[in-house]
N, C-alpha and C positions, 0 to 999 in steps of 0.2 A: 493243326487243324484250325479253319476259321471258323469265329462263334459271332453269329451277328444275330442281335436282334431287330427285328422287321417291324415295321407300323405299317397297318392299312390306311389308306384314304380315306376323311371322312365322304368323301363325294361315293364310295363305292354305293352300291345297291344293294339292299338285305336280299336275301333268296326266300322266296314266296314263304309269304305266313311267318315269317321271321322276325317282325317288326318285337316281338317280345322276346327278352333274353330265356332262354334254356337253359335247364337244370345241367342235362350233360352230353357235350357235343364228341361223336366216337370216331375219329380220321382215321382210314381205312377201309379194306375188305377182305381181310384175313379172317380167318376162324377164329382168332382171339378180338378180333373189332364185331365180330359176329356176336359174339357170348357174353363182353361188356355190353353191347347192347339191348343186349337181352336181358340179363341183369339188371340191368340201370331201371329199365324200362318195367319190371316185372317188379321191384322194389317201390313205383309210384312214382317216378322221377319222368319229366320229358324230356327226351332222349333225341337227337339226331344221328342219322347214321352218314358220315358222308364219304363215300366211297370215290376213289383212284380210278376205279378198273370198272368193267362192266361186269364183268363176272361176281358173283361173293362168294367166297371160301378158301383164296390164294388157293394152295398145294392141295388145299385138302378135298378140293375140289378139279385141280388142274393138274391130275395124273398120280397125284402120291395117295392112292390106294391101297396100299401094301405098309399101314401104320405101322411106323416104328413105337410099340409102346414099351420097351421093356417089361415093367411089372403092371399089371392090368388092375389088380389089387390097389395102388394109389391114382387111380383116375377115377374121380369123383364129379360129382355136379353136374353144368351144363355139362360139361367134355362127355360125361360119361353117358349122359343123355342124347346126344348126339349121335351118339355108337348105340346106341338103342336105337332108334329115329329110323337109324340107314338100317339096322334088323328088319323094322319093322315093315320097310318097303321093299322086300324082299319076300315077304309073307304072302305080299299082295297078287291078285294075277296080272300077267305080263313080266312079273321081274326076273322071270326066267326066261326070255326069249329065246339064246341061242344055244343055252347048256338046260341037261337037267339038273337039278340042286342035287339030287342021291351021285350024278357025275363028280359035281366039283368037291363035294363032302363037306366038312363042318371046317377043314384045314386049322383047327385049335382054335377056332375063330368066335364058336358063339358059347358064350362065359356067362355066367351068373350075372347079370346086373344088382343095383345099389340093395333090392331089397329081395332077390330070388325070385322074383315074381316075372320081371322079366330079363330079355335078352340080349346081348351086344354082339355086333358085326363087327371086325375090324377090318376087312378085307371088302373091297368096293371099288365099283365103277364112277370115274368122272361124274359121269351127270345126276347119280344118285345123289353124289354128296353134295352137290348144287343144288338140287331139289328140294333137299332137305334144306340146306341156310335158306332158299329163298320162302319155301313156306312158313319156316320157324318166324322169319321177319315181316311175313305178312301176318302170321298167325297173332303175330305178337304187336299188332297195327306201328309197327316202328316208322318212323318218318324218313325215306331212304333218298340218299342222291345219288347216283352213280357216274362217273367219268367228272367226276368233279377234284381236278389236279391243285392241291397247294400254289399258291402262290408264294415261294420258297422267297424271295426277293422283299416282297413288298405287303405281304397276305398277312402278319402274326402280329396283332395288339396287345403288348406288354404294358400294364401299367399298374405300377407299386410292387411289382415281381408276380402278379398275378397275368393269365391271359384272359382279355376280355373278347376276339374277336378274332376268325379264322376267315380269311378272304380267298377265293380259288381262282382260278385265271380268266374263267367265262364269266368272273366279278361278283359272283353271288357272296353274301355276309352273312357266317352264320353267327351268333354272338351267344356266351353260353357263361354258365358260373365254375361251373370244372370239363376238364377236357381230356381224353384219354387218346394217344396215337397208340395204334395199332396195327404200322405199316413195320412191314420188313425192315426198309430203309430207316426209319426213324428221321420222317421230314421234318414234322411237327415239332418235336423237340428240339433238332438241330436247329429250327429255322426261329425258334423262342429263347435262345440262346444258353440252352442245357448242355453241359459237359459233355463229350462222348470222347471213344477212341475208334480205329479205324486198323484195321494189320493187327500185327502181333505185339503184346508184351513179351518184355523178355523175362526169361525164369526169375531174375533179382529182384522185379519189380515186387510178384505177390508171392516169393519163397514158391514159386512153384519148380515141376520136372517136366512137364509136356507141354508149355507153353515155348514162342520163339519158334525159329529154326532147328528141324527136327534132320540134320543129316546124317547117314546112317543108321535110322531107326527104320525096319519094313515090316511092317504089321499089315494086318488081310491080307491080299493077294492083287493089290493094284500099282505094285513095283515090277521093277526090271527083273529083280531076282528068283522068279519065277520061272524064269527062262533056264537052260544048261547052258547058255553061253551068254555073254554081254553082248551089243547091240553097238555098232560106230553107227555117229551119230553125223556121218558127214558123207557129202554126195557121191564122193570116190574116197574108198573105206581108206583110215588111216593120214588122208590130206584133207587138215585143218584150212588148205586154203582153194578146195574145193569148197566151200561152204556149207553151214548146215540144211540137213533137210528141213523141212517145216513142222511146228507147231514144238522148239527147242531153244531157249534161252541162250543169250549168247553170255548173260552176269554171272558171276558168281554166284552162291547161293547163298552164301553170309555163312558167318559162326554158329555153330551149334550154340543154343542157347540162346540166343542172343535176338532181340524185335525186328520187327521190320512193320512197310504198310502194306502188306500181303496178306488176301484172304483165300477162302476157302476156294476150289473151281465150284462155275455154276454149271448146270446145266438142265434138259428138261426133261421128267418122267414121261416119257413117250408112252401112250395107250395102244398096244398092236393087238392085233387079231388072226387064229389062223383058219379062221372059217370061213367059207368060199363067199358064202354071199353078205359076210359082214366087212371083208379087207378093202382098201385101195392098194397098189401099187404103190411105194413106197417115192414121193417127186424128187426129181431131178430140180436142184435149184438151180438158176440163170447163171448163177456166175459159177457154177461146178468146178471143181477143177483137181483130176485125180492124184495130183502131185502130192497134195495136201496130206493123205492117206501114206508116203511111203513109210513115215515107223511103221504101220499099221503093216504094213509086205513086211517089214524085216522081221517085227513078232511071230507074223503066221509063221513064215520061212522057216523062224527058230522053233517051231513046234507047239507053239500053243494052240490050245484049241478050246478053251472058252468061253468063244463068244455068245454062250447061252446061259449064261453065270448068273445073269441076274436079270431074267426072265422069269420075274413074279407073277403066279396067274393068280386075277381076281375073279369074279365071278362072268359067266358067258364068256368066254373061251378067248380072254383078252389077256395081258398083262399089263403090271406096272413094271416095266422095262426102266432099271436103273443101271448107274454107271458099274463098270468091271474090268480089273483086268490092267495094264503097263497103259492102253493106249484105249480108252471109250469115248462116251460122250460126255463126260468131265473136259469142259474146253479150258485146259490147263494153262493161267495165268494169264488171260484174255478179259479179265474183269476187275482189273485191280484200281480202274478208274470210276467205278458202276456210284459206288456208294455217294460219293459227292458232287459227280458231277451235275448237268444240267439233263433235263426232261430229254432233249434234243439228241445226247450224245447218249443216253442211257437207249433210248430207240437204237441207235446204231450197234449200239454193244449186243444188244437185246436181237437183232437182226443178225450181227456175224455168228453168237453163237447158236441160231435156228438154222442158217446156211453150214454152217461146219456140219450140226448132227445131223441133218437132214442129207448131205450130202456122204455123211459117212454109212450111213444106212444105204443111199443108194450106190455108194462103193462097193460094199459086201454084198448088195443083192447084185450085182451086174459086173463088175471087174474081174478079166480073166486071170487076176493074178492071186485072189483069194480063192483058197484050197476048197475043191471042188464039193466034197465032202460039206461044206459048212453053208457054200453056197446053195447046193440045192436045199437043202433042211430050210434055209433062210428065205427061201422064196416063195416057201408056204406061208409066210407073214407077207402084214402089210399094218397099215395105220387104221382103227378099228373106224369104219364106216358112219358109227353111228354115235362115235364120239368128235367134243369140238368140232360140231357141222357148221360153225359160222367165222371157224379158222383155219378152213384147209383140213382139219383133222387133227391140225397141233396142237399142242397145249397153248392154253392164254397164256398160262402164265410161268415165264420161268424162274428155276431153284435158286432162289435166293438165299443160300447155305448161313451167309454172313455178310453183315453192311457194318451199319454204326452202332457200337455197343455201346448205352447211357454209363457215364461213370458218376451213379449216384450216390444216395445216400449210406449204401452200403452194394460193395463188389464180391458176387460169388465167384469162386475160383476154384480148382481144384482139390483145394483141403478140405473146403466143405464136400463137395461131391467125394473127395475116396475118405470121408469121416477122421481129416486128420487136427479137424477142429470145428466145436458145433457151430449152428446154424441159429439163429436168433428170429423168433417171432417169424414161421412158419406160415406162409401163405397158401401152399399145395406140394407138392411133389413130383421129382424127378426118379429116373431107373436107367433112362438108357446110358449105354456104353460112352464113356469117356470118347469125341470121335471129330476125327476133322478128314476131310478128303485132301485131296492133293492141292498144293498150292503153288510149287513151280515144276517146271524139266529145265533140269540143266544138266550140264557134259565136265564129269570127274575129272582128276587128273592123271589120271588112267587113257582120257577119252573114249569112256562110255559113256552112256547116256543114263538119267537114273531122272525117278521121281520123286518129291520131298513133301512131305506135312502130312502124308495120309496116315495117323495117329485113332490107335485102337485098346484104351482101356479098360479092364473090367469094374466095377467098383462093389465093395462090400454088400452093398444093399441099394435101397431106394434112397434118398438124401432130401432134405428137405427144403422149401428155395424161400428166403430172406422177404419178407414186407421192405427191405429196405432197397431193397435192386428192383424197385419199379417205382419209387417215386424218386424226383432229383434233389438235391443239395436244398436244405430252406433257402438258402443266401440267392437261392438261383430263380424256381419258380418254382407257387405253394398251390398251385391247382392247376397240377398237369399230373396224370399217371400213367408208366411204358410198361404194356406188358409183353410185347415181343423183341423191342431194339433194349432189352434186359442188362442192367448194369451189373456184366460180366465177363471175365476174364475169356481170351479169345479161347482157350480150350475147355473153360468151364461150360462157356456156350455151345460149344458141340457137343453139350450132353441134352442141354434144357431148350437149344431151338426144335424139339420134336412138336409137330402138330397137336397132340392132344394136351401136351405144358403149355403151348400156347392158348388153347380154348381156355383149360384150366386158370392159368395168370389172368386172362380176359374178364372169366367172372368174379376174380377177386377183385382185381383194378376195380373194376363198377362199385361192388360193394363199399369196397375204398373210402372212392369217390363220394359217390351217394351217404356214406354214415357221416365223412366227415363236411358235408354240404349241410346237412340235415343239424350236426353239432355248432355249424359256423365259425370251423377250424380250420387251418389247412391240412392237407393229406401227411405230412411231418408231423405233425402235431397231434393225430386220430390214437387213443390211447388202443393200445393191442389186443388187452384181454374183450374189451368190446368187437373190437372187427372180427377175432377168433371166436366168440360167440356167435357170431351171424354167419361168419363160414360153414363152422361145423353142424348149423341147424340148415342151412342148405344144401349139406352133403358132400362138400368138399373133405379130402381127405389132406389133412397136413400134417399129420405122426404115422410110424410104421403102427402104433397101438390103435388107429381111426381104422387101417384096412376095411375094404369091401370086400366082407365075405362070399 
């Protein structure tokens, strides 16, 4: 991996009102850049928010409605506040428009919040959860920029190991005393020249078993072997030198165990509808092209029939439609360049896989060769009307499973999450399932086709996540804190990249930040039992003994 660190121009321009350095500048627009900011900001500190994207709340906002929280009992703080917030605008009128709430039910969804007083939603529509980051940030007078892209090159002012200065590509300078990235990718830190990794470790590296190359392991139900029969994986069954069909590796897939630069598939939580006057038709993209789809023929052929697997319904008569199944919208092994490359090629990656799902949606609603039975059901759907109405319908933003994981001061990994060794200085907590989605298809030696990395395990309890996996190495840089690009082993992070660990890390980062700005220390140096005081008086929960009752 290259580590380079960047200088800005003095000639560049400060961005309005900037002329004074800030207490703490928050790069992003994820829900964990939302909740540092909030934080930061709510503790007395001035705060910039400077956001990537137009939209604020990444996933949580941009179709992932359907919260993976595992145990609800350790989401604490802002996180948990948030999930009250989106309750509480459901209360209101209007927030039932297309369903009645006695239809949709409670679906285990509304939980005691921090003090029994009030309520939490975890189940929600797109633009609620928008509405809520955006009020929360006006409510909270945060100073916001939006569509303001790192300048990855030339934008990052390192000096004495500290950042003084984040420059964006429309040249604006924000110049701050601590700095917290909050992007999926982890720009900011890669581009200040902080350690990361990128693909897989192999088990040897941290004594792990589910990290590496996972072949012959099929956990959930998004392998081949779901099927009664195996699947040739070649245009005339049986001739290797017919060629493969599409969307099938022609490499190896490497040793069991063993690393690679291979991550998760991306893809994006599609918002559908099957209400008449809330749907569109599902677009036909320009460069459509139904070949694309034939695994997809040879699974139906072979009998499957669940393509409604994972058709999460949120509230109003929608879902958070996620990937399912041998062959979905997990556009398997099509993003393995996403993480480092440039703005320019990420657009393009970002475009093939919105043309793949989009067109595989309108394969099953229209192609006379999906089993007729599934089709008409499917045609009662479409993309919910009156979501993302300034993108087609689509989501802004897609699942960025996994990018660049910080290798800091300290690397969570699966011992600590299946409690096969403790966890040091406690910052919040995790629950969900040990979990990575699929990372190649490739063709056995059999010549079948098969899918590899989709890894599902349960773990003992809630686990607790390290202060040391969001700040980087002293030697490296003493005022920067990651709380979503998490310095974590690639399968430890498919338990902790959930949406509400991320809010949660968010408002610890700030705390962080802000005790050790306030000490004139760096974030390495912030003594522990201090920032655990100020966590646990704001509500965070960081021992199973904290639970919210």
């Amino acid at each position: 991996m290259a580590l380079v660190i960047s200088y800005s121009l003095s000639s560049c321009n400060s961005a309005e009102g900037q002329d004074n350095v800030n207490d703490v500048i928050v790069y992003g627009g994820t829900s964990g850049a939302v909740t540092a900011a909030i934080q930061a900001k709510k503790m007395g500190k001035s705060v910039i928010l400077v956001s990537p994207d137009t939209h604020l709340g990444g996933l949580s906002s941009g179709g992932l409605g359907w919260t993976d929280t595992g145990k609800k009992e350790v989401i604490g703080g802002l996180s948990r506040e948030f999930y009250q917030r989106v309750y509480d605008k459901y209360q209101k009128e209007g927030g039932w428009k297309w369903e009645n709430p006695s239809d949709f039910g409670n679906k285990g969804q509304g939980t005691p919040a921090i003090d029994g007083e009030f309520r939490t939603m975890w189940i929600f529509e797109p633009h609620i959860a928008e509405e809520v980051f955006d009020e929360w940030v006006e409510e909270m007078d945060i100073e916001l920029y939006r569509d303001e892209l790192l300048d990855r090159e030339a934008g990052v002012t390192v000096e004495d190991g500290q950042i003084t200065a984040i420059r964006t590509l429309s040249g604006k300078e924000f110049k701050g005393k601590m700095f917290i990235d909050a992007t999926y990718e982890g720009d900011l830190m890669a581009a200040a020249g902080v350690s990361y990794h990128v693909g897989r470790e192999a088990n040897s590296v941290y004594g792990e078993e589910w990290n590496g190359v996972q072949t012959g392991i099929f956990h959930h139900r998004h392998h081949f072997k779901v099927l009664d029969n195996p699947i040739d994986p070649y245009w005339i069954a049986g001739d290797p030198s017919s060629g493969l069909i599409p969307k099938i590796s022609e490499e190896d897939p490497g040793v069991k165990g063993e690393g690679d630069n291979k991550i998760q598939a991306y893809c994006f939580r599609t918002c559908m509808s099957n209400h008449p006057d809330n749907r569109v038709p599902f677009p036909k993209p320009e460069n459509y092209d139904s070949t694309q789809y034939e695994l997809l023929v040879r699974i139906f052929d072979a009998g499957w029939t669940e393509w409604f697997g994972k058709f999460d319904m949120i509230p109003n008569r929608k879902t958070d439609t996620n990937n399912h199944g041998p062959f979905s919208s997990d556009n398997i092994g099509m993003n393995y360049e996403y993480p480092e490359t440039s703005y320019e090629r990420r657009k393009e990656i970002i475009k093939e896989h919105e043309d793949y799902q989009k067109g595989l949606l309108y394969f099953v609603a229209n192609d006379p060769r999906v089993p007729k039975e599934i089709q008409e059901e499917f045609q009662n759907w479409g993309l919910a009307k009156d979501e993302f109405i300034d993108n087609g319908n689509w989501p802004h933003q897609i699942y960025v499973r996994e990018a660049r994981r910080m290798v800091g001061k300290y690397v969570m990994t699966e011992n600590e999450l299946l409690q096969k060794k403790p966890t040091p200085e406690s910052i919040g907590m995790g629950s969900y399932t040990i979990d990575s989605h699929n990372i190649q298809r490739y063709v056995d030696e059999n010549g079948h086709v098969h899918n590899e990395g989709d890894i599902g395990v349960g773990l003992p309890g809630p686990y607790e996540i390290a202060y040391g996996s969001i700040v980087p190495k002293k030697e490296e840089i003493t005022n920067l804190v990651v709380p979503v690009a998490v310095s974590a082993s690639h399968i430890a992070f498919g338990s902790i990249r959930m949406e509400p660990v991320f809010m949660i890390l968010g408002e610890s980062a700030a705390t962080a930040a802000t005790m050790a700005l306030e000490k004139g220390i760096s974030v390495q140096d912030l003594p522990y039992e201090d920032l655990k005081a100020q966590l646990m008086k704001d509500g965070q929960v960081l021992t199973l003994e904290d639970q919210i009752k």
